[in-house]
C-alpha positions in Angstrom: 5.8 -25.3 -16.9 5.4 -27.3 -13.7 2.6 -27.0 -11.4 1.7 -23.4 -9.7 2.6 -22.4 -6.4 1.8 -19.1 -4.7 4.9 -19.9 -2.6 6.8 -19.7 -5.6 5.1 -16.6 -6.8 6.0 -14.6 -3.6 9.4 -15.5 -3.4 9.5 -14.4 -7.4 8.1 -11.1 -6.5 9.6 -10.5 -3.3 12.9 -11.1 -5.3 12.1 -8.7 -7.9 11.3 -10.8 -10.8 8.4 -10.2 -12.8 4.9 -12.4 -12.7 3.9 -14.0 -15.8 -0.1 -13.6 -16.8 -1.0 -17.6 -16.5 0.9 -16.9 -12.7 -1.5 -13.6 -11.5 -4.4 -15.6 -13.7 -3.7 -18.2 -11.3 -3.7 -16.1 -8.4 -6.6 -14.4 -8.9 -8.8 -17.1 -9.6 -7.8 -19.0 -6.4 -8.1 -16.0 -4.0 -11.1 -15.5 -5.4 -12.3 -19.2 -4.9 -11.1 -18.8 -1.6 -8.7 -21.8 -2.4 -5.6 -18.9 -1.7 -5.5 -18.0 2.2 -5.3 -14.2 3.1 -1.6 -14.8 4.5 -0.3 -15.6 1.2 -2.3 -13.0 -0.4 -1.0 -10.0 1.9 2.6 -11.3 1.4 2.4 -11.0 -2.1 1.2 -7.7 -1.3 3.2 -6.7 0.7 6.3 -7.8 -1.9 4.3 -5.9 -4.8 4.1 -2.4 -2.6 8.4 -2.8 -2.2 9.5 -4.4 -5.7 6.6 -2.9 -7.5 5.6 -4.2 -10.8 5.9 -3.5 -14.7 3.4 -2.2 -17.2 2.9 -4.8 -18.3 2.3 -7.0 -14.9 -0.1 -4.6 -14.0 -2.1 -4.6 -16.8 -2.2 -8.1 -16.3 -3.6 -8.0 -13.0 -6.0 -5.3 -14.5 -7.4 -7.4 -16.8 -7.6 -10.3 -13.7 -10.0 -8.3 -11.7 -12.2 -7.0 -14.8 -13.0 -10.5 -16.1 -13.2 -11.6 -12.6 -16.9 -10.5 -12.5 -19.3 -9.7 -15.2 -18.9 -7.2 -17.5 -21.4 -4.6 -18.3 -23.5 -5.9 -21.0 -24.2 -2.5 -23.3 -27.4 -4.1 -25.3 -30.1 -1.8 -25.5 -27.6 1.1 -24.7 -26.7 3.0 -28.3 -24.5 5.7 -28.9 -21.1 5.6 -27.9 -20.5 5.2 -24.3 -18.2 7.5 -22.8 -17.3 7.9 -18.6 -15.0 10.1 -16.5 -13.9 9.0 -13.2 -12.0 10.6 -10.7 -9.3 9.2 -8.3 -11.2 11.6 -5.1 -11.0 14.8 -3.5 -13.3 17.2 -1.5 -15.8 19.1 -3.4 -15.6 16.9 -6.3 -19.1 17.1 -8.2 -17.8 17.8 -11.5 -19.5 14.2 -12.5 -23.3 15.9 -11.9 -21.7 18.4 -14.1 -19.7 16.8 -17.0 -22.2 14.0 -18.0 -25.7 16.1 -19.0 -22.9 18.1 -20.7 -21.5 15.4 -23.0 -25.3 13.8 -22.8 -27.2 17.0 -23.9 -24.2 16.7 -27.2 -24.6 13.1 -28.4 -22.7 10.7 -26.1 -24.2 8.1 -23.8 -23.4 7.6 -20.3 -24.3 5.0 -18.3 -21.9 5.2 -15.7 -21.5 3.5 -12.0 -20.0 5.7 -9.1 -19.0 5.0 -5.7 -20.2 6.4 -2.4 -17.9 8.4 0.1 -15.5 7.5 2.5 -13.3 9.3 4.4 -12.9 13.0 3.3 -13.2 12.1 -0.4 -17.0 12.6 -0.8 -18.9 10.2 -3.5 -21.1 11.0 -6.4 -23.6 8.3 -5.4 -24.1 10.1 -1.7 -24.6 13.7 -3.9 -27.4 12.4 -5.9 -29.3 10.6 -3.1 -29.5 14.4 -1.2 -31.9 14.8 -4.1 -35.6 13.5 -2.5 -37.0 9.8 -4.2 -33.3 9.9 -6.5 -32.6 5.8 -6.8 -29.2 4.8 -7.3 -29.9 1.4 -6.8 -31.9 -0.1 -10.1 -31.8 -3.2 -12.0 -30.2 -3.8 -15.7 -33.7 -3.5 -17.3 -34.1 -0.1 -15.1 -30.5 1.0 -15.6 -31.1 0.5 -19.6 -34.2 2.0 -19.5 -33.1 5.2 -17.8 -30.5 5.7 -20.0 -32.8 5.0 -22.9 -34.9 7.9 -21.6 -32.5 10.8 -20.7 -29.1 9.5 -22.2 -27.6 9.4 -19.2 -28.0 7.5 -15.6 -25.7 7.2 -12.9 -25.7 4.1 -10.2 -24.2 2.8 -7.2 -21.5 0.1 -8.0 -22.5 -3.0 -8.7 -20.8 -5.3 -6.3 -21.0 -8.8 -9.0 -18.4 -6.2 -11.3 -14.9 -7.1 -10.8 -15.4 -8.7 -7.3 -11.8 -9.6 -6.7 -11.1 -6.2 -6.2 -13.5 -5.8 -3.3 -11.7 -8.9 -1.8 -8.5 -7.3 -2.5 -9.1 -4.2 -1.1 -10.4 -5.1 2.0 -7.0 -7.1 2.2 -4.8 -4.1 1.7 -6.6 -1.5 4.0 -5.6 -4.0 6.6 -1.8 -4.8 5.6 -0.3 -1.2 5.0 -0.5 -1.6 0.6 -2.9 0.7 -0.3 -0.5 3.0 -1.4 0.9 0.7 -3.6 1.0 2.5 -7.7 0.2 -0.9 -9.4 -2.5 -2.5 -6.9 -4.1 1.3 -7.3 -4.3 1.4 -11.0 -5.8 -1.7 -11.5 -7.9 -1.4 -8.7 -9.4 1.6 -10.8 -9.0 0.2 -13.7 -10.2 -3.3 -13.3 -13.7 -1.9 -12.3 -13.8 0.8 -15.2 -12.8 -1.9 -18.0 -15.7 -3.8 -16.4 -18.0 -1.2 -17.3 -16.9 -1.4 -20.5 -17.5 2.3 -21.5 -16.0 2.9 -25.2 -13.7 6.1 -24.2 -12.5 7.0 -20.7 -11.1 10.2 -18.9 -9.3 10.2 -15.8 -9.4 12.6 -13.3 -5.8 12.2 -11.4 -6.1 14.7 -8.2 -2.8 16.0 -6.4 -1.9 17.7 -4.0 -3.1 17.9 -0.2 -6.6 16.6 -0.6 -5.8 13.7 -2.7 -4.3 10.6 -2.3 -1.6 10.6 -4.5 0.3 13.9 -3.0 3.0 14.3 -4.8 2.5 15.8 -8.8 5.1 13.0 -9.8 3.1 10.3 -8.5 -0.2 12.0 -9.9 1.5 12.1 -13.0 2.9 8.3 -12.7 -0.5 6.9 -12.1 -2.4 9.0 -15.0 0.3 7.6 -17.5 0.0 4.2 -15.7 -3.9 3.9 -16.1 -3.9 5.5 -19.9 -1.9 2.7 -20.8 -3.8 0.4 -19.1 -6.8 1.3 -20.9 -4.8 1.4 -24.4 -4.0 -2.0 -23.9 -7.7 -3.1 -23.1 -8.2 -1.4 -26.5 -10.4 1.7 -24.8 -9.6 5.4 -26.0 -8.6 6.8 -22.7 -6.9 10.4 -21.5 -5.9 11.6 -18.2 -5.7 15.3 -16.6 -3.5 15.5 -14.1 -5.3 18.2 -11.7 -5.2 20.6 -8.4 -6.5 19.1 -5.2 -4.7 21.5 -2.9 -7.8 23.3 -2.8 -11.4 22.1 -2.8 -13.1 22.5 -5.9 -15.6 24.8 -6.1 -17.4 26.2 -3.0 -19.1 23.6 -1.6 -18.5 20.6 0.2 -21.3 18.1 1.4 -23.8 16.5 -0.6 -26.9 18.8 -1.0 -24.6 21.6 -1.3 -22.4 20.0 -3.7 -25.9 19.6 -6.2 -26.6 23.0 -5.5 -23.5 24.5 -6.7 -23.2 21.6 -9.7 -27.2 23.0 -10.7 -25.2 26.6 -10.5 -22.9 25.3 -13.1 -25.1 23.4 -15.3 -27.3 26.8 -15.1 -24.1 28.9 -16.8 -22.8 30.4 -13.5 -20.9 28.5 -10.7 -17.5 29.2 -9.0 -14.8 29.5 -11.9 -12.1 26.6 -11.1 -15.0 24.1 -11.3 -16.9 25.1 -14.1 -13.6 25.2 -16.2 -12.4 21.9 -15.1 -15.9 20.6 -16.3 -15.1 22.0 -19.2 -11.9 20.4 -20.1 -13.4 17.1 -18.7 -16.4 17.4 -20.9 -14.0 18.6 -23.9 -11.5 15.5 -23.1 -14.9 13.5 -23.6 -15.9 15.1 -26.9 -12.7 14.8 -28.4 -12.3 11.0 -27.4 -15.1 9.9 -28.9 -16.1 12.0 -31.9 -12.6 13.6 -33.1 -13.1 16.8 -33.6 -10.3 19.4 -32.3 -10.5 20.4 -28.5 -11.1 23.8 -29.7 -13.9 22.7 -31.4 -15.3 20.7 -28.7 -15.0 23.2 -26.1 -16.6 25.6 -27.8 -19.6 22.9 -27.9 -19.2 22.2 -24.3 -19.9 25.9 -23.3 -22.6 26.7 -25.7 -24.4 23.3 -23.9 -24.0 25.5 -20.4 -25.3 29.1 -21.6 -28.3 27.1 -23.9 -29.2 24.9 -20.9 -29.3 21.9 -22.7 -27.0 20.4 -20.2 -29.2 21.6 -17.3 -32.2 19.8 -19.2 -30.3 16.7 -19.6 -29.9 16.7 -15.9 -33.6 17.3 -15.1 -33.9 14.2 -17.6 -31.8 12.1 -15.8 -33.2 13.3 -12.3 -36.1 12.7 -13.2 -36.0 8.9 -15.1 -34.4 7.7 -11.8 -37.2 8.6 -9.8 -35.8 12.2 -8.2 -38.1 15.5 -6.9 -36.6 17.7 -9.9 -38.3 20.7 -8.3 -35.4 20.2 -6.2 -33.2 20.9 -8.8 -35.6 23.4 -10.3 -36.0 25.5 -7.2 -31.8 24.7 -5.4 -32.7 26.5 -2.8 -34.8 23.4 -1.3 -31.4 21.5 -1.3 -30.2 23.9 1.6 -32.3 22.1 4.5 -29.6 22.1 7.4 -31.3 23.8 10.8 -28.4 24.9 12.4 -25.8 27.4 10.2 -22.2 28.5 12.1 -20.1 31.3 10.3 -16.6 30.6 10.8 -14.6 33.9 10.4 -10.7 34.9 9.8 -9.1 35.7 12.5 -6.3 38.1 11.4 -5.6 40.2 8.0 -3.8 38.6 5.0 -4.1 36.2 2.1 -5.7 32.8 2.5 -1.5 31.2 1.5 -2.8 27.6 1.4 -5.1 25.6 3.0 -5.0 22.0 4.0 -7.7 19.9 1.9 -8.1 16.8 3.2 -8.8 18.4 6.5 -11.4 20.4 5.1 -13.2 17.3 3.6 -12.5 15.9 7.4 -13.9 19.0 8.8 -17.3 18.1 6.7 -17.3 14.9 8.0 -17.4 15.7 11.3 -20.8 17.6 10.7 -21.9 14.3 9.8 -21.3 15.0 5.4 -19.3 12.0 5.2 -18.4 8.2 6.9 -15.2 6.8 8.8 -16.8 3.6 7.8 -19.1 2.2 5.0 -22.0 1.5 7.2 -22.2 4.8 8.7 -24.9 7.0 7.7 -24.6 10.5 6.4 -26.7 13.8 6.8 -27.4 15.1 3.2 -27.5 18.1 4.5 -24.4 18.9 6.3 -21.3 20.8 4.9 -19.6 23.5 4.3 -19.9 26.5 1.9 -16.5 28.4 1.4 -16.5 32.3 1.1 -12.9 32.7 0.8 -10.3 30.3 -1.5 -7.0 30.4 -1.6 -5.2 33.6 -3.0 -7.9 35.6 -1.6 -7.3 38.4 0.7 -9.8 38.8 3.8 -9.6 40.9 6.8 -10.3 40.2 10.7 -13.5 39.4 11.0 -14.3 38.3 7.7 -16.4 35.2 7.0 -14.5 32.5 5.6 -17.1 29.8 5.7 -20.3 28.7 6.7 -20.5 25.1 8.5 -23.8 23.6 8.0 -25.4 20.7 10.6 -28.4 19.0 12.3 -26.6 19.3 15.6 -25.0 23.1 16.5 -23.0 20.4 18.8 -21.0 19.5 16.1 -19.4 23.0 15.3 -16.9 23.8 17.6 -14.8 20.8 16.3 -15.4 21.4 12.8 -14.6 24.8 13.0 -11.5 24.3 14.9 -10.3 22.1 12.4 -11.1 24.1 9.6 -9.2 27.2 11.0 -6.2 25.1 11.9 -6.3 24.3 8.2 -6.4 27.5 6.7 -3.1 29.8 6.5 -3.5 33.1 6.1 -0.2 35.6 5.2 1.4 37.9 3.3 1.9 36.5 -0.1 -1.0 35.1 -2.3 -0.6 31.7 -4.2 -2.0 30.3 -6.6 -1.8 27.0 -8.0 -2.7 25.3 -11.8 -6.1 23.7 -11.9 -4.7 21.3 -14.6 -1.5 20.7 -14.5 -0.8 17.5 -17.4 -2.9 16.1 -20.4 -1.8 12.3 -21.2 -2.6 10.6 -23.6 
């Protein structure tokens, strides 16, 4: 093979052929290096969002952006280490829910999450509403933490696959975020460099996720599963409901309230049983038993409260206030409330989720940006779901904020989102297993 140009890769691509590993090897490395200008980069890009790429391209590319940093070093860590991660949605906690769980039964997780952005809320953001919590630690802390409680979750470390930081940035900027092969191994690329033994993959659809459409949810889940075969990890993915917010809470303090309702054995329904098949999914990855068997495990951890002890365990090895999560009702500090009510008789039809989540950003839950700060205290608590009737008058939902300014937007937009009529409906919570 001759010498390597990026010219010649982008015309390969934009012509539909297909990239050979040694080519995005190539790629990678020089972008990284800076030796690869951005302008090259975003054309190549830009002819990956049109002409796509195969399997087997983009587990290429995967693999690219995982060695392109370090990879978690798992000495000092025993037990098999298992993690979950979901592709984003509003009311999302089932992560402060679903590792005690499998932690409090035998598995290890020493798991990295993100922050928020947007009207997908982050895991990182939920634990920090918890006073003295540290998300940032060191390995030695990181190891030691886990050592203690079996579990600990921290922010991302930015020296694990850094080329996707550099290529993200890149596609927020040319229109190829939305691309299914840049998206998988984006995820990807960063879970293989945590270098957990068995993954499960929360794919949202629906309204408040990013992939709308259930055949794209279900093209991604089967996309990243294979991804993860290849890398030689046991991986599954549930293919579930975003058309609604999970649970009935949305902002960060809240969000641990209602996740400390769960662990505790109660909870709102649709969340506690997702955590359930998560935390089964989990099980049955990485000790084999049948899924019957392993949810029957998972639900005896919630009514024993061995999963809420693992929790207080991990709250308090990284340096939390666990009479926080011992006495919730300290995690409900907002000054101002605002009770947003229906205004006509019906059924709540369908709501728009993503404009929820955008409704709790505006009372400062979430960021537009990643250096804007957040109030852990601002959100929403939902009194009504979809499917449920409610009368004129009725409360719907009550916005929580530091500023009363802040709620005749929020509320507007909340009510704009919600559609109340004659017929109830209902939609699956999961709707697809793969793997």
């Amino acid at each position: 093979m001759g010498e390597l140009r990026v010219y010649d890769m982008i015309k390969k691509k934009r012509d539909g052929g297909s990239l050979t590993r040694e080519e995005i090897a190539f790629l990678i490395s020089g972008y990284c290096k800076g030796e690869i200008p951005d302008y090259q980069m975003s054309a190549l890009c830009m002819a990956i969002y049109f002409r796509g790429m195969s399997a087997e391209e983009t587990a290429y590319l995967t693999m690219e952006i995982r060695d392109s940093g370090e990879i978690l070093d798992a000495e000092g860590i025993e037990g098999i280490r298992v993690d979950k991660h979901s592709t984003g949605g509003v009311g999302d906690k089932t992560s402060l829910i679903v590792s005690p769980i499998v932690a409090s039964l035998g598995l290890t997780v020493a798991k990295m999450s993100g922050r928020g952005l947007g009207h997908t809320g982050g895991t990182v953001d939920k634990l920090e509403a918890i006073p003295g919590f540290r998300t940032e630690m060191t390995r030695e802390e990181f190891v030691l933490a886990v050592r203690q409680a079996g579990l600990a979750i921290v922010g991302q470390s930015g020296e694990l696959a850094p080329a996707d930081k550099l290529l993200y940035a890149l596609r927020d900027v040319t229109a190829t975020v939305d691309s299914m092969p840049l998206i998988a191994s984006s995820i990807m690329g960063k879970k293989l460099a945590a270098n957990d033994d068995c993954i499960v993959l929360d794919v949202k659809t629906g309204s408040g996720a990013f992939m709308k459409s259930l055949d794209d949810s279900i093209a991604l889940g089967t996309l990243m599963v294979d991804i993860a075969k290849r890398a030689g990890k046991r991986a599954v993915a549930l293919v579930t409901d975003m058309d609604a917010p999970l649970g009935s809470a949305i902002g960060n303090a809240l969000e641990v309230q209602e996740a400390v309702e769960v662990l505790r054995g109660g909870g709102a329904e649709d969340l506690r049983e997702l955590c359930v098949s998560l935390a089964s999914q989990m099980l049955f990855l990485a000790q084999g038993e049948a899924i019957s068997v392993c949810e029957e495990r998972v639900r005896e951890s919630l009514s024993s409260g061995a999963a809420f002890k693992a929790f207080l365990a991990m709250v308090r090895a990284q340096g939390g206030d666990v009479s926080f999560v011992e006495n919730p009702e300290k995690l409900c500090q907002a000054p101002y409330r605002h009770t947003v009510c229906a205004p006509t008789d019906g059924y709540i039809t369908r709501v728009n989720t993503e404009d929820y989540g955008l409704a709790s950003l505006l009372l400062g839950a979430g960021r537009n940006k990643k250096e804007d700060r957040i109030d852990p205290w601002a959100g929403i608590r939902l009194h009504a779901k979809t499917g449920d009737s409610v009368r004129r008058g009725d409360p719907i939902a009550t916005l929580y904020a530091s500023d009363d300014a802040l709620f005749a937007h929020a509320a507007e937009v909340l009510l704009a989102a919600t559609q109340i009529g004659e017929q109830p409906q209902r939609r699956p919570l999961i709707y697809r297993v793969i793997g």
